[in-house]
C-alpha positions as CSV (number, residue, x, y, z in Angstrom):
1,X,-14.6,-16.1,-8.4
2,X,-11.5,-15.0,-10.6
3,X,-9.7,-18.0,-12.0
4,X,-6.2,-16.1,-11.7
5,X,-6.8,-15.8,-7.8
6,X,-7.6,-19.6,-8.3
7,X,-3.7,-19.5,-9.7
8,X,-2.5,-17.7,-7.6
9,X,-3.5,-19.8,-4.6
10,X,-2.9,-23.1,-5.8
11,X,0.7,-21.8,-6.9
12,X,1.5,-20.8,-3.3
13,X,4.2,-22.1,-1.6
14,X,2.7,-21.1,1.9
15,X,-0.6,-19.5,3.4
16,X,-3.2,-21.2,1.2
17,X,-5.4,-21.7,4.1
18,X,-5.1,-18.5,5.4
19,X,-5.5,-17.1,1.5
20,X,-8.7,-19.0,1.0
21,X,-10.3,-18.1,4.5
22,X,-9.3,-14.4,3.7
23,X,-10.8,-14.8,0.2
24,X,-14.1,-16.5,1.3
25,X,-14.7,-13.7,3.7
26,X,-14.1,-11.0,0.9
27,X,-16.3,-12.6,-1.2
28,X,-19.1,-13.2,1.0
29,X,-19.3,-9.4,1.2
30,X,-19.7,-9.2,-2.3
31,X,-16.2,-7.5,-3.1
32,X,-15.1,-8.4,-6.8
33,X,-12.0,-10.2,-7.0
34,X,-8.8,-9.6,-9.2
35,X,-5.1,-10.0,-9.2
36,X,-3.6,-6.6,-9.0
37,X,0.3,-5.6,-8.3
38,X,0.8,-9.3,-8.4
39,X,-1.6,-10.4,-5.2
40,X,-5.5,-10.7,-4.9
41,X,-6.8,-7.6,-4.4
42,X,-10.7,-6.8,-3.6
43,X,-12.9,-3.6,-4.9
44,X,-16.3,-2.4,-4.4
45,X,-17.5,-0.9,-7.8
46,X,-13.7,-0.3,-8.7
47,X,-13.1,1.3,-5.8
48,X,-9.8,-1.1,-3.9
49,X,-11.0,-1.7,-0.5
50,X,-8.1,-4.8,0.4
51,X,-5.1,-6.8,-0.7
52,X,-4.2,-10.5,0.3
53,X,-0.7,-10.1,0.9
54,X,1.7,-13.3,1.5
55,X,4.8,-12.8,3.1
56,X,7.6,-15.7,4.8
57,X,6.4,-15.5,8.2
58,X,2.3,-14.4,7.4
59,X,-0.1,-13.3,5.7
60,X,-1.7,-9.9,5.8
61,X,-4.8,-8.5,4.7
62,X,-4.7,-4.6,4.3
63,X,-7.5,-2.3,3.8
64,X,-6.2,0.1,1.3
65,X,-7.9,3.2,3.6
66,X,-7.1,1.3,7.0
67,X,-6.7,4.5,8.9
68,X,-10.9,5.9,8.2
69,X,-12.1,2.5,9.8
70,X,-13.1,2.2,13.5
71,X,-10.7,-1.3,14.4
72,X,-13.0,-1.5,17.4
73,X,-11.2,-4.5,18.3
74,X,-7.3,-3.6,17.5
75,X,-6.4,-6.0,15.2
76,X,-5.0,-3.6,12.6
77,X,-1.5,-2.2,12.4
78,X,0.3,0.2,10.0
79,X,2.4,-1.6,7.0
80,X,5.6,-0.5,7.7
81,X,7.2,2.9,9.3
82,X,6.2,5.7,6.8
83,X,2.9,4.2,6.0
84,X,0.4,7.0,6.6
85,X,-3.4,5.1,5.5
86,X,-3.3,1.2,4.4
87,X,-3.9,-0.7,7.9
88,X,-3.6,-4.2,8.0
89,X,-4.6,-7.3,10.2
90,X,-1.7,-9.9,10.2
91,X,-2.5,-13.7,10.6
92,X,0.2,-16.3,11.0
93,X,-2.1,-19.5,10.7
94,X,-6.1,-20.3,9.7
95,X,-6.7,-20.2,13.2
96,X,-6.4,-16.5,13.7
97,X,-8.6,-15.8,10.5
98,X,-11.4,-18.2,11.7
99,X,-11.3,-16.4,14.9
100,X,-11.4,-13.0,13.5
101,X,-14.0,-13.6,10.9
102,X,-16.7,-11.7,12.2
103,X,-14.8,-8.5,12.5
104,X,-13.0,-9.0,9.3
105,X,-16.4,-8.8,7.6
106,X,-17.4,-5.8,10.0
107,X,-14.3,-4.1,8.6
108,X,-15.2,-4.9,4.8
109,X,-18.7,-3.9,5.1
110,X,-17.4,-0.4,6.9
111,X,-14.5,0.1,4.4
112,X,-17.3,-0.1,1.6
113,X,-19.5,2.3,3.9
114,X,-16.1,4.5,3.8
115,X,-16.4,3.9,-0.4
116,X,-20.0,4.7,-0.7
117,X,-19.5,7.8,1.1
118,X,-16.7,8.7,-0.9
119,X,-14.5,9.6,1.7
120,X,-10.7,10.3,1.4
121,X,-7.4,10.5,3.9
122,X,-6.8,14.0,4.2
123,X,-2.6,14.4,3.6
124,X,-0.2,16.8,4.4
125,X,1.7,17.1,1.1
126,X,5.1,16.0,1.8
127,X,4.9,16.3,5.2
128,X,9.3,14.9,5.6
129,X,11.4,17.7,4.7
130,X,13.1,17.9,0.8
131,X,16.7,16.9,1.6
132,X,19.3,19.7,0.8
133,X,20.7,17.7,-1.7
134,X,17.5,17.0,-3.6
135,X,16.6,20.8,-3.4
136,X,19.8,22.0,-4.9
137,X,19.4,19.9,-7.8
138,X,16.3,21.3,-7.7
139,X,16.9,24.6,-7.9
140,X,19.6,24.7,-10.7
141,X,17.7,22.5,-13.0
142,X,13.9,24.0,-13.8
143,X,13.0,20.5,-16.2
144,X,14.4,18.1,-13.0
145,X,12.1,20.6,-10.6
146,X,9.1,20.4,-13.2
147,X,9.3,17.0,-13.6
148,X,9.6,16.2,-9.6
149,X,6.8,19.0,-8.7
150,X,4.5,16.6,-11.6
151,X,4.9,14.0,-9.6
152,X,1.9,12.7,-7.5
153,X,2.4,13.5,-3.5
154,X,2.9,9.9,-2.8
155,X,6.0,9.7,-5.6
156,X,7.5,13.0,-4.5
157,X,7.4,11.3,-0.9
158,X,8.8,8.2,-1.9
159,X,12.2,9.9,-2.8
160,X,12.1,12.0,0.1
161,X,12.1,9.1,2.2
162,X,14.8,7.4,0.1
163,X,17.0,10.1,0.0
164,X,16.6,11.3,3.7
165,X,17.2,7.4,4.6
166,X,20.8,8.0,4.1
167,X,22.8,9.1,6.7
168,X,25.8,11.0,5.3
169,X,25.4,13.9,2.6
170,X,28.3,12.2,0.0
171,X,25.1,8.8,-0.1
172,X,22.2,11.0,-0.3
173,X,24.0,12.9,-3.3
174,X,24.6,9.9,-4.9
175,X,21.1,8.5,-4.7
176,X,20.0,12.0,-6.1
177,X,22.1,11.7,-9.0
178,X,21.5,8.0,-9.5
179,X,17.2,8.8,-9.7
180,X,17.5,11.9,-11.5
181,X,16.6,10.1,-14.8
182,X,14.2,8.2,-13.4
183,X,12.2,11.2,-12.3
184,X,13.0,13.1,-15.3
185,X,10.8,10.0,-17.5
186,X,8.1,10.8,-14.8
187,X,8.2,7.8,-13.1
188,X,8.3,7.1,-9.1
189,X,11.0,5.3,-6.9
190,X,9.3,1.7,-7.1
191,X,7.9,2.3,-10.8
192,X,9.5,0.2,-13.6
């Protein structure tokens, strides 16, 4: 047991229950336990297999490689709208967790399976189109073009989806001029 996850629970202002039911069962299947991007996140030798993530109306717990595991009994969704391979199973009290502990731990001891095997979500690259305005910045600067194309997939994508969010041309300019910097230092939509 981490000490920081110890923290982290104690400090929080909602879902403990659900936290320490989530983390029990994580545990139990012998996952070692850290705090990583600020929640607790659980690995098999190194290798993420899920995140407690705390929200206002629940608490999730996401395999990082939902998509490869079998969710013989439904209980996982996609994050959000673009997410193309984390799944997660949402719980809104302890109840739900105590119920769904036997399949939780079935979906652990797979997602390691998934680990041990070494197998990885095959991705189109970029499968969204590069907005016109992104490309024609693109195209007449060749440091802004090697600086995006360096970029790992899931970056790239990231501005993609940020830029093509915007409905009208005159916003999606704006937002290209606004993260051209930003790429330029190598760095993706949500890095720091």
């Amino acid at each position: 047991m981490n000490p920081d996850v110890d923290k982290f629970i104690e400090r929080a202002s909602k879902w403990q229950d659900v936290m320490a039911q989530l983390r029990k069962i994580s545990l139990d299947c012998g996952l070692t336990e850290r705090i990583k991007w600020g929640k607790p996140c659980y690995s098999f030798k190194g290798s993420n297999i899920a995140i407690i993530q705390p929200f206002k109306a629940s608490c999730a717990f996401m395999f990082f490689k939902g998509t490869l595991l079998n969710d013989a009994e439904n209980i996982l969704e996609p994050p959000g709208k673009n997410s193309r391979v984390a799944r997660r199973a949402v719980f809104t009290d302890a109840q739900e967790v105590t119920e769904a502990h036997s399949t939780l731990k079935a979906y652990i001891y797979e997602a390691i399976e998934v680990e041990k095997a070494g197998l990885e979500v095959k991705l189109e690259k970029n499968p969204e189109p590069v907005p016109e305005e992104l490309q024609v910045k693109l195209d007449e600067n060749p440091k802004l073009k090697a600086a995006f194309e360096a970029l790992t997939p899931g970056r790239q994508r990231g501005y993609i989806l940020y830029f093509s969010d915007a409905k009208q041309s005159k916003t999606r300019e704006r937002r290209v001029e606004k993260y051209i910097p930003k790429i330029l230092d190598g760095k993706g939509f949500h890095d720091r």
